[in-house]
Structures are given as structure tokens and as C-alpha cells.
Residue, then its C-alpha position, 0 to 999 in steps of 0.5 A: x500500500x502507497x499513500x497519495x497526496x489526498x492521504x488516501x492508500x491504494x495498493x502499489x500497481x492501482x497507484x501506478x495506473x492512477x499515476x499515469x492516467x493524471x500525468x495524461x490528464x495534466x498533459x490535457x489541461x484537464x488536472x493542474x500540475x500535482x492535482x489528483x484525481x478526485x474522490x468521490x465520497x457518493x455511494x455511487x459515481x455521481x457522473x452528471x456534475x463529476x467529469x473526472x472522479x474515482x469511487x473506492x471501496x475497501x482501498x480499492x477503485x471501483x469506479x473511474x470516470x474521465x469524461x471530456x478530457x480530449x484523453x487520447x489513449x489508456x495505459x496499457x496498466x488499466x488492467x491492474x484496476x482489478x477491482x473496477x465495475x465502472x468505466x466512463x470514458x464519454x466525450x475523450x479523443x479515443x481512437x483505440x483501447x488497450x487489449x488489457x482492458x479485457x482483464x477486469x473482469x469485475x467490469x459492469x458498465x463501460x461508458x465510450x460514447x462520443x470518442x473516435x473509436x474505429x473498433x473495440x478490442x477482441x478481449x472485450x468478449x472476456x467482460x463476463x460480467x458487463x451488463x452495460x456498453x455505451x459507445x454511441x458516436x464513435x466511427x465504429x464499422x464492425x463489432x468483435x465477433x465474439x461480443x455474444x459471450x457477454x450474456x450478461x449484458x441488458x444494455x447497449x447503445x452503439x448508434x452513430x456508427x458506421x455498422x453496416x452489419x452485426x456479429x452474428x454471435x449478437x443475437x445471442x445477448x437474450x438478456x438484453x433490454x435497451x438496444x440502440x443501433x440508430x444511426x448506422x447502415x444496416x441494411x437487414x437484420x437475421x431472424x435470429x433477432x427474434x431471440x432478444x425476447x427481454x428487450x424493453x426498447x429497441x432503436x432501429x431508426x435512422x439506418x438503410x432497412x428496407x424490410x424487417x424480420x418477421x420475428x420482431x413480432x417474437x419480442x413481446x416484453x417490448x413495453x417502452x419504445x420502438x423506433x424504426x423512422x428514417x428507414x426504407x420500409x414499405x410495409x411493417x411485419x404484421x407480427x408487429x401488429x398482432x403481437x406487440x400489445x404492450x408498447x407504447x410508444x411507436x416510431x415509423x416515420x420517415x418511411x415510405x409505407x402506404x398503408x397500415x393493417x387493421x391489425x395496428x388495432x390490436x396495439x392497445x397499450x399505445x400512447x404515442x404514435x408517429x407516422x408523419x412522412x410516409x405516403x399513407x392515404x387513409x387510417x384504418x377504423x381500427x385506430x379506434x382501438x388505440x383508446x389509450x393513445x395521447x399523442x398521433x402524429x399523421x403529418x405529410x402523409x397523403x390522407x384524404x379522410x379519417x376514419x370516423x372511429x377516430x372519435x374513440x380516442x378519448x385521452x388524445x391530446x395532440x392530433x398533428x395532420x398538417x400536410x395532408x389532403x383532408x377536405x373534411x373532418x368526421x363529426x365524432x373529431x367532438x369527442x376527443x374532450x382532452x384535445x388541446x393540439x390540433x393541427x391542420x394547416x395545409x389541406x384542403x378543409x373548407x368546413x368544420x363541424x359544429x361538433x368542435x364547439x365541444x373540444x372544451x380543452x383546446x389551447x391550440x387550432x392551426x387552420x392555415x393554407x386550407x380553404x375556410x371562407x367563413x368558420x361557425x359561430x361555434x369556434x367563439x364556444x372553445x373556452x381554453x383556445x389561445x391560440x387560433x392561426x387562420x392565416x392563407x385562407x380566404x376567409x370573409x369574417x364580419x366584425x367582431x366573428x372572433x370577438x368573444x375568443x379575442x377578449x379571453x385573451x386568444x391569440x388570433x393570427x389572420 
């Protein structure tokens, strides 16, 4: 055991890494001359206002975090850290990490994010007890081929990549629960994804997928989040529709689907729905289902009417459609009693229907470039309106039409 200058004792060979890691960060700017790494006195690494930090336990470093410190490499020696469970490296200039790094075995959590990694180490595969692998926005172009070893891992972000495929070993990580691969260039996934049944959320979206296994329908515990915008993709596995009745939040924008199933009924946790910019023409009348959902989002889409089981959705509060072909809107759109955003600029309405005056928590109605001459009497009823956008239309209002919203204080924009 060797004391520092702190007065705090570490064995002889963890002295040493924690010696050459701050001769690196001095050379940085990131310590003064002399300064050591900090210790942390929390229970656990408190990484959000610490960027450099050490956690010790029993004289020992379990947890090390040198975040932003423009670090370009690791001492060969980090393996000598026998004790760490948390490495956090986010927002370095790494372009590569020892291969010693695969001898603590005692590591959990592995945070690379935002460095210049080109590849992570083979003796990654040896981190038997990794259950967490950060390395979001790196220049990543394959994975270690044995990465499916790590069986214990529920965590991965590797989004903002170069991937263009996975290991196939990858689909062996059935324990996973959070999967990130957005923002690479995937262009297919196997089957075998179906294995993945423990994850809660999956993130696809932004990468070059113009079709999807029919086995995403297998992973039933997805529950949170399921991206798959800014894809290639034409129609959606109905294995989706039929099997995954417990998520509830669905991404599927930036696509180029043309229709939707009337099995999407069957998604009743749903409380979010994104299909802004595809070419849908019409919503099937079992979106009515969706009697949970809060949130839809239809804009720039090719829609020429709503189903009239739209109505059914008693807890939506936003209801986005701009940039669409609508000319009318179904009367049971006055049901929705907990609407506060509607948005419909850009369609062809000419009318709205009596039955608005009923959507007694609308805060927000956006009508612009559509083909209003006159709006009913109605419109002054909505109590909670603040801001009303009738601009790009042609519309003829006689004095004081829009008085009784202007005196609650609604913003009206003509």
C-alpha cells in the first residue's frame, strides 16, 4: 500500500495506473500540475456534475470516470484496476483501447460514447460480467465477433456508427433490454433477432432497412419504445401488429409505407404514435382501438379522410395532420374532450363541424393554407383556445366573428 497526496492508500500497481492516467490528464489541461484525481465520497459515481472522479471501496477503485478530457489513449496498466465495475470514458479523443482492458473482469458498465473509436478490442468478449456498453458516436464499422459471450449484458447503445452489419454471435445477448443501433447502415437484420425476447426498447431508426424480420413480432416484453423512422420500409411485419400489445410508444416515420393493417388495432397499450412522412392515404377504423393513445402524429402523409372511429380516442391530446389532403373532418373529431393540439394547416378543409364547439380543452387550432371562407359561430364556444392561426385562407369574417375568443385573451393570427 502507497499513500497519495489526498492521504488516501491504494495498493502499489492501482497507484501506478492512477499515476499515469493524471500525468495524461495534466498533459490535457484537464488536472493542474500535482492535482489528483478526485474522490468521490457518493455511494455511487455521481457522473452528471463529476467529469473526472474515482469511487473506492475497501482501498480499492471501483469506479473511474474521465469524461471530456480530449484523453487520447489508456495505459496499457488499466488492467491492474482489478477491482473496477465502472468505466466512463464519454466525450475523450479515443481512437483505440488497450487489449488489457479485457482483464477486469469485475467490469459492469463501460461508458465510450462520443470518442473516435474505429473498433473495440477482441478481449472485450472476456467482460463476463458487463451488463452495460455505451459507445454511441464513435466511427465504429464492425463489432468483435465474439461480443455474444457477454450474456450478461441488458444494455447497449452503439448508434452513430458506421455498422453496416452485426456479429452474428449478437443475437445471442437474450438478456438484453435497451438496444440502440440508430444511426448506422444496416441494411437487414437475421431472424435470429427474434431471440432478444427481454428487450424493453429497441432503436432501429435512422439506418438503410428496407424490410424487417418477421420475428420482431417474437419480442413481446417490448413495453417502452420502438423506433424504426428514417428507414426504407414499405410495409411493417404484421407480427408487429398482432403481437406487440404492450408498447407504447411507436416510431415509423420517415418511411415510405402506404398503408397500415387493421391489425395496428390490436396495439392497445399505445400512447404515442408517429407516422408523419410516409405516403399513407387513409387510417384504418381500427385506430379506434388505440383508446389509450395521447399523442398521433399523421403529418405529410397523403390522407384524404379519417376514419370516423377516430372519435374513440378519448385521452388524445395532440392530433398533428398538417400536410395532408383532408377536405373534411368526421363529426365524432367532438369527442376527443382532452384535445388541446390540433393541427391542420395545409389541406384542403373548407368546413368544420359544429361538433368542435365541444373540444372544451383546446389551447391550440392551426387552420392555415386550407380553404375556410367563413368558420361557425361555434369556434367563439372553445373556452381554453389561445391560440387560433387562420392565416392563407380566404376567409370573409364580419366584425367582431372572433370577438368573444379575442377578449379571453386568444391569440388570433389572420
Amino acid at each position: 500500500m502507497k499513500k497519495r497526496r489526498d492521504d488516501i492508500a491504494f495498493p502499489m500497481a492501482e497507484m501506478s495506473v492512477l499515476k499515469d492516467l493524471e500525468e495524461f490528464l495534466q498533459a490535457s489541461d484537464s488536472l493542474e500540475e500535482g492535482e489528483t484525481i478526485p474522490v468521490q465520497r457518493e455511494e455511487h459515481m455521481d457522473r452528471s456534475s463529476h467529469d473526472i472522479g474515482l469511487l473506492i471501496e475497501n482501498h480499492a477503485v471501483v469506479a473511474l470516470s474521465i469524461r471530456y478530457c480530449a484523453l487520447t489513449a489508456l495505459p496499457r496498466s488499466i488492467d491492474q484496476l482489478t477491482s473496477l465495475r465502472e468505466l466512463d470514458l464519454t466525450g475523450n479523443q479515443l481512437t483505440s483501447l488497450p487489449d488489457s482492458l479485457g482483464n477486469l473482469l469485475q467490469l459492469q458498465k463501460l461508458y465510450l460514447t462520443g470518442n473516435q473509436l474505429t473498433s473495440l478490442p477482441e478481449t472485450l468478449s472476456q467482460l463476463i460480467n458487463l451488463e452495460t456498453l455505451h459507445a454511441y458516436g464513435n466511427h465504429l464499422a464492425a463489432l468483435p465477433e465474439n461480443l455474444g459471450q457477454l450474456t450478461n449484458l441488458k444494455d447497449i447503445s452503439i448508434g452513430h456508427n458506421r455498422l453496416t452489419s452485426l456479429p452474428e454471435s449478437f443475437w445471442q445477448l437474450v438478456n438484453l433490454q435497451v438496444l440502440n443501433l440508430a444511426e448506422n447502415q444496416l441494411v437487414s437484420l437475421p431472424e435470429t433477432m427474434g431471440n432478444l425476447s427481454a428487450l424493453h426498447t429497441l432503436d432501429l431508426g435512422h439506418n438503410e432497412l428496407a424490410a424487417l424480420p418477421e420475428s420482431l413480432g417474437k419480442l413481446t416484453n417490448l413495453t417502452f419504445f420502438l423506433y424504426l423512422s428514417d428507414n426504407c420500409l414499405t410495409s411493417l411485419p404484421l407480427s408487429l401488429f398482432e403481437n406487440l400489445r404492450k408498447l407504447r410508444y411507436l416510431n415509423v416515420s420517415d418511411n415510405h409505407l402506404t398503408t397500415l393493417p387493421e391489425s395496428i388495432g390490436n396495439l392497445t397499450s399505445l400512447i404515442e404514435l408517429r407516422l408523419y412522412n410516409n405516403q399513407l392515404a387513409t387510417l384504418p377504423e381500427s385506430l379506434g382501438k388505440l383508446t389509450r393513445l395521447k399523442e398521433l402524429h399523421v403529418m405529410n402523409n397523403q390522407l384524404v379522410s379519417l376514419p370516423e372511429s377516430i372519435g374513440k380516442l378519448e385521452h388524445l391530446k395532440e392530433l398533428r395532420l398538417s400536410n395532408n389532403r383532408l377536405t373534411s373532418l368526421p363529426i365524432s373529431l367532438g369527442n376527443l374532450r382532452r384535445l388541446s393540439i390540433l393541427d391542420l394547416r395545409n389541406n384542403r378543409v373548407g368546413t368544420l363541424p359544429d361538433s368542435l364547439r365541444n373540444l372544451d380543452n383546446l389551447t391550440s387550432l392551426d387552420l392555415r393554407a386550407n380553404r375556410f371562407v367563413s368558420l361557425p359561430s361555434s369556434i367563439g364556444e372553445l373556452a381554453k383556445l389561445e391560440k387560433l392561426d387562420l392565416r392563407w385562407n380566404k376567409l370573409f369574417l364580419s366584425p367582431g366573428s372572433l370577438q368573444q375568443l379575442e377578449q379571453r385573451g386568444c391569440i388570433i393570427y389572420i
